[in-house]
C-alpha positions as CSV (number, residue, x, y, z in Angstrom):
1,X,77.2,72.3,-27.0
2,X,74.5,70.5,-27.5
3,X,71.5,68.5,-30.4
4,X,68.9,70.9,-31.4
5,X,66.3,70.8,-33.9
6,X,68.6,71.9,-36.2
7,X,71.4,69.3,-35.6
8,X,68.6,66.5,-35.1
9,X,67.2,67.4,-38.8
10,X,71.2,67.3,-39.7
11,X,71.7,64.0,-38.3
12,X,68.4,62.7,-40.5
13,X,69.4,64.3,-43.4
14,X,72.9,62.9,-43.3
15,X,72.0,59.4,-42.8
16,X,69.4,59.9,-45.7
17,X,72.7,60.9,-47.8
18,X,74.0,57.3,-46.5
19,X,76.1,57.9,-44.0
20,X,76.8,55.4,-41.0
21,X,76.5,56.4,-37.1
22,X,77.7,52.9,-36.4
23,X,80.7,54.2,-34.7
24,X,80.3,58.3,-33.9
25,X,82.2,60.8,-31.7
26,X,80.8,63.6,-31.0
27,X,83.2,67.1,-29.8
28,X,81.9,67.8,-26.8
29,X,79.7,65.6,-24.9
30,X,76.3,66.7,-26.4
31,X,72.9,67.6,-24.4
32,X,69.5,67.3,-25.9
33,X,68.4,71.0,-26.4
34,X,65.0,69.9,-28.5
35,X,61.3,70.2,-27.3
36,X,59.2,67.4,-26.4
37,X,56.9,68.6,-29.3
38,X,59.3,69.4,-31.8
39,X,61.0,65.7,-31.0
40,X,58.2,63.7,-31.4
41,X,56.7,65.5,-34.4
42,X,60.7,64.7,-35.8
43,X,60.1,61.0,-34.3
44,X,56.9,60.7,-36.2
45,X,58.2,61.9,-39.5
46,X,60.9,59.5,-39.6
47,X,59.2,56.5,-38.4
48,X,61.2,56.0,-35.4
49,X,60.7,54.5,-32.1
50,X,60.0,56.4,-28.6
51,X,62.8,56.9,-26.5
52,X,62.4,57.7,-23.0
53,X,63.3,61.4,-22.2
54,X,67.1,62.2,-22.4
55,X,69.6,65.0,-21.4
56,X,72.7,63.1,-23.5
57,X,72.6,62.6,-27.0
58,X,74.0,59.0,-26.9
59,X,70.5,57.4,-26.5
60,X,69.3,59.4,-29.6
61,X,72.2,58.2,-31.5
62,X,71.9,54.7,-29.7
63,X,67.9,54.3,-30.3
64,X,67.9,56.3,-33.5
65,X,70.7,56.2,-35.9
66,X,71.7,52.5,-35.1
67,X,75.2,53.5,-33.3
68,X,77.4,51.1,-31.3
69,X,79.4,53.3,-30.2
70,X,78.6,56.7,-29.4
71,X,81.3,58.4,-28.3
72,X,82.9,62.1,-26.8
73,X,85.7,64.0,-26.3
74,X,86.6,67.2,-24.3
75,X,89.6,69.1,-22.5
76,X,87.8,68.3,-19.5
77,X,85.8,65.8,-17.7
78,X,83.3,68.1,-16.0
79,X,80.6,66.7,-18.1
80,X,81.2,62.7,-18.8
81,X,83.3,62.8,-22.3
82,X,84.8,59.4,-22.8
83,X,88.0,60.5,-24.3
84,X,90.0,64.1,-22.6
85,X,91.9,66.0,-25.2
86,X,92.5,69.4,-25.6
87,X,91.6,70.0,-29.3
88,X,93.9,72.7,-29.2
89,X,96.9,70.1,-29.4
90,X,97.7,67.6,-32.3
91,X,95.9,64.0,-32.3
92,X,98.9,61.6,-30.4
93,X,99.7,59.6,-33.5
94,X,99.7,56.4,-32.3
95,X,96.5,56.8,-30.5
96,X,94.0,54.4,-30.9
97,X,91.1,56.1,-31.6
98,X,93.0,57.5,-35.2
99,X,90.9,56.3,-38.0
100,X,88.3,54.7,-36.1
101,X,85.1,56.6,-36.6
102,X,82.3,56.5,-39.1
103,X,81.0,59.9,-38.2
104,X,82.6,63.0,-36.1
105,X,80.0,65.2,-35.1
106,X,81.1,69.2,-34.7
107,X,78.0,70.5,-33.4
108,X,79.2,73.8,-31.5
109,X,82.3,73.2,-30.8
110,X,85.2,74.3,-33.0
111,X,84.0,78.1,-33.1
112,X,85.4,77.4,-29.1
113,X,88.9,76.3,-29.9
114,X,91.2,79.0,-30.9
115,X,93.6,77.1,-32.6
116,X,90.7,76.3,-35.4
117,X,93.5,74.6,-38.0
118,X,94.7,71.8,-35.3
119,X,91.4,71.1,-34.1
120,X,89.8,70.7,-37.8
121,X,93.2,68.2,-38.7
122,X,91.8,66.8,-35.3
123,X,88.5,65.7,-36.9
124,X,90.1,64.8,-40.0
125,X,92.2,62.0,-38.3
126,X,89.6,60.5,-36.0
127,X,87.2,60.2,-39.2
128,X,87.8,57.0,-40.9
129,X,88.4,56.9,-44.5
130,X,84.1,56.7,-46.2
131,X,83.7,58.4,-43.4
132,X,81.9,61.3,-42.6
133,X,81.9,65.1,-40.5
134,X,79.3,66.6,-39.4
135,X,79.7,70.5,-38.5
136,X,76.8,72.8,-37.3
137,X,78.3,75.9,-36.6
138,X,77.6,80.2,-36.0
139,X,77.8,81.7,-39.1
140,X,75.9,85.5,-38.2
141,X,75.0,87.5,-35.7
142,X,76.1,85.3,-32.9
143,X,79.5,87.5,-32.2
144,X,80.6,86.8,-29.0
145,X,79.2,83.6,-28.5
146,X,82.7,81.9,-29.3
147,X,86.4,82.9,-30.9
148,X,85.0,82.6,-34.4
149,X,81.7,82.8,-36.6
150,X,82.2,80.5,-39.6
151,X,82.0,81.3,-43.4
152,X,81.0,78.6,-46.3
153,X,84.1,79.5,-48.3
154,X,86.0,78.2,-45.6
155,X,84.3,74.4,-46.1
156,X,84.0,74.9,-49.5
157,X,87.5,75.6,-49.4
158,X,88.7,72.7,-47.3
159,X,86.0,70.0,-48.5
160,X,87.5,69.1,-51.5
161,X,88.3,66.1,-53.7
162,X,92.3,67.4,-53.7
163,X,92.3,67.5,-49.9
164,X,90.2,64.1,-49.5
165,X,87.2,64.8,-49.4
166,X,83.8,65.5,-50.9
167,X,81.2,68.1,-49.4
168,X,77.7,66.5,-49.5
169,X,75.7,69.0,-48.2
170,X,75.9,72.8,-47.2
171,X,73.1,74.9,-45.2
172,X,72.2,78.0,-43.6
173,X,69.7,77.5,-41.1
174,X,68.2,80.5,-39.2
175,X,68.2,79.8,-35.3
176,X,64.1,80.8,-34.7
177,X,63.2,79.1,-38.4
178,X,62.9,75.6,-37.7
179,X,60.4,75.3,-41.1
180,X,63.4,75.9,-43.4
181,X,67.2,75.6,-44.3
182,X,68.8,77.6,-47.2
183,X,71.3,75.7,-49.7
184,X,74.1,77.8,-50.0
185,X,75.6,78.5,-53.8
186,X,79.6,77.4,-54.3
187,X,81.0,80.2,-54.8
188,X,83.3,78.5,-57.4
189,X,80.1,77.5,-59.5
190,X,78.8,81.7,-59.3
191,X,82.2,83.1,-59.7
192,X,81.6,85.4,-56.7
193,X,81.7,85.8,-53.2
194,X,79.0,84.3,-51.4
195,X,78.1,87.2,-48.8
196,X,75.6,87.1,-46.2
197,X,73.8,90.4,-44.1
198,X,70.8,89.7,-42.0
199,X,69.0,90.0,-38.6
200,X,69.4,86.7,-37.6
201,X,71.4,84.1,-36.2
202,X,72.5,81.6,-38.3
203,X,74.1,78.2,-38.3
204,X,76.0,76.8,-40.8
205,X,75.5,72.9,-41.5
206,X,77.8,70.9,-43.1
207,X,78.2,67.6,-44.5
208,X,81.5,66.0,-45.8
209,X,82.6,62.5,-46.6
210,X,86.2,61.4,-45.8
211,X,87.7,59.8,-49.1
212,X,91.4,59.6,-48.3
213,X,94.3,60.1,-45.8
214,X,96.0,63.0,-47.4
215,X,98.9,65.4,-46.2
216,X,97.7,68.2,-45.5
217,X,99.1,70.6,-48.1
218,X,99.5,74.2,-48.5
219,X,96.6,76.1,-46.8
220,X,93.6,77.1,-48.6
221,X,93.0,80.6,-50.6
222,X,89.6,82.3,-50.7
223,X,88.2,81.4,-54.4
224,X,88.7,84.8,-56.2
225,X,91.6,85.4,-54.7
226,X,93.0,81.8,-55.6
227,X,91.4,82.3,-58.8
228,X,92.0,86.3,-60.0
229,X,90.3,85.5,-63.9
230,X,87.0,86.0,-62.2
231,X,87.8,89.3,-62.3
232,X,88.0,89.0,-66.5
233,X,90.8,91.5,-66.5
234,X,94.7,92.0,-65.6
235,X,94.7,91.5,-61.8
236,X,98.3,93.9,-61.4
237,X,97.5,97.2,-60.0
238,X,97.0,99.7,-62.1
239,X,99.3,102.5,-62.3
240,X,99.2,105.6,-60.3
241,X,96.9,108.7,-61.6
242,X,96.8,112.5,-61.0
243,X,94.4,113.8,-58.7
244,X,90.9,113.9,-60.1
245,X,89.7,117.5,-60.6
246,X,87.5,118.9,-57.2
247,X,84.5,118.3,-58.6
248,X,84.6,114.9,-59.8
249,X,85.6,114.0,-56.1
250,X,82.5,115.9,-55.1
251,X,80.1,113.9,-57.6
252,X,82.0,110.8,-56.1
253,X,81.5,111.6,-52.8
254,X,77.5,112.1,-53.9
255,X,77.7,108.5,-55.1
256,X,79.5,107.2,-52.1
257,X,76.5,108.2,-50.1
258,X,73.8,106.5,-52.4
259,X,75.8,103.4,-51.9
260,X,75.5,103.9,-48.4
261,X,72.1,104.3,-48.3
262,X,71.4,101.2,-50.8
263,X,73.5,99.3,-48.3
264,X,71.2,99.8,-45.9
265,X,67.4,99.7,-47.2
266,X,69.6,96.5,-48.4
267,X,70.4,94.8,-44.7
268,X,66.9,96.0,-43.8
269,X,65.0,94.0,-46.4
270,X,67.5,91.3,-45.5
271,X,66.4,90.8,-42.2
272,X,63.2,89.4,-42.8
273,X,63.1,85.5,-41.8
274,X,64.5,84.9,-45.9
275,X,67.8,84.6,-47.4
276,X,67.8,86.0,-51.4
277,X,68.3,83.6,-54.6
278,X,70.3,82.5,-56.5
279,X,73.2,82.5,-53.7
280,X,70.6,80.3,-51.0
281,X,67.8,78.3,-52.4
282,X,65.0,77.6,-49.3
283,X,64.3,73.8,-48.7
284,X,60.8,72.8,-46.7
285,X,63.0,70.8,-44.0
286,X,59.7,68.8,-42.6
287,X,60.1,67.8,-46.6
288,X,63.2,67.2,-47.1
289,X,63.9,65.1,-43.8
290,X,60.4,62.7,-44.0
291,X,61.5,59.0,-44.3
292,X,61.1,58.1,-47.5
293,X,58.6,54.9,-48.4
């Protein structure tokens, strides 16, 4: 777990969107995992002051994003964390530290905890209501590294105004890209799934504000399957036919195999440091995270 250039550009961007550091927990106690030249060409950009050289993030919050309180919490205590909890196991209710945050900062953390439901409620009841989470997350090619890789549906899913919340921001950043982030289509808003094949690892970086303390409610459905009229037809099985006559399933079979093949000139043009319109739309992130005058 740990800040790097990715999550540092995250942590600009968001306070650009308005929100507060003032008061931030991070999951995990983070490590600085940026390079000396990559930090200072971010430091120069936004117009901040030098820090001395770090390992913990708390300084960077501290010296740059005008925290008071910079905060962490693990199951264990091997690295420093302020608070010990097993994220794993519900939030004590009368805890103290319910409600207090202005920003919770996920940055590889959750695809850790297998019990990803309780751990995201978690989040949900440090953040303070107008507050704000933070996630940066694997979303490809990075099986193994954790219990899960992470999908947008799911935060498009669980971002929203019915549950409390509004998403601000949703990105795919490629792990050896720095230059760019991808702004990933709502599925909801293209009335498809939002798929993804590449060559790459990828983060997923997410932005939500906190609007109000709501029960949780029934669990979230994938859009089309919450939503069958994207389909624009009768979503009951049709009923059984009679087998098709042996040479039909032979031209099928023909066509099966062009798919195949598509598929795969497909994932090898997608592999390219690029991610296709109109589901991700590139942003210049040198750009889009300058202080503005």
């Amino acid at each position: 777990m740990g800040i790097d250039i990715h999550n540092l550009n995250l942590l600009a961007h968001a306070q650009d969107q308005g929100v507060s550091f003032a008061r931030t927990l991070a999951i995990g106690r983070q490590a600085v995992h940026v390079e000396p030249r990559l930090l200072e060409q971010h430091r120069l950009r936004r117009g901040l002051p030098a820090l001395a050289p770090t390992e913990w993030f708390e300084p960077l919050l501290t010296g740059w994003y005008g925290a008071d309180q910079a905060h962490s919490v693990d199951a264990s205590p091997y690295e420093g964390a302020t608070l010990i909890h097993d994220m794993n196991q519900p939030w004590p209710s009368q805890h103290e530290a319910r409600g207090h945050y202005d920003a919770v900062l996920d940055f590889g953390c959750l695809e850790h905890v297998f019990d990803f439901p309780t751990a995201w409620r978690n989040l949900v009841a440090l953040t303070r209501t107008g507050g704000h989470i933070l996630h940066a997350l694997p979303a490809n090619n990075l099986c193994g590294h954790g219990f899960y890789q992470f999908s947008p549906e799911l935060f498009f899913n669980l971002y929203r105004p019915e549950r409390g919340f509004e998403l601000l921001s949703m990105f795919f950043a490629i792990h050896t890209e720095p230059r760019h982030w991808w702004r990933v289509a709502n599925p909801l808003t293209l009335r498809r799934r939002v798929n993804l094949c590449n060559g790459h690892e990828v983060y997923l970086l997410v932005v939500a504000r906190k609007l109000a303390d709501l029960p949780a409610g029934t669990p979230p459905q994938q859009s089309d399957y919450a939503m069958g009229e994207w389909k624009g037809r009768d979503t009951t099985p049709p009923p059984a036919q009679p087998h098709a006559a042996t040479g039909l399933l032979q031209a099928l079979g023909q066509l099966d195999r062009a798919r195949r093949i598509r598929d795969r000139l497909r994932a090898w043009r997608g592999a390219a440091l690029d991610l296709p319109a109109p589901d991700y739309q590139r942003i210049d992130v040198a750009a889009f995270t300058a202080r503005k005058p």
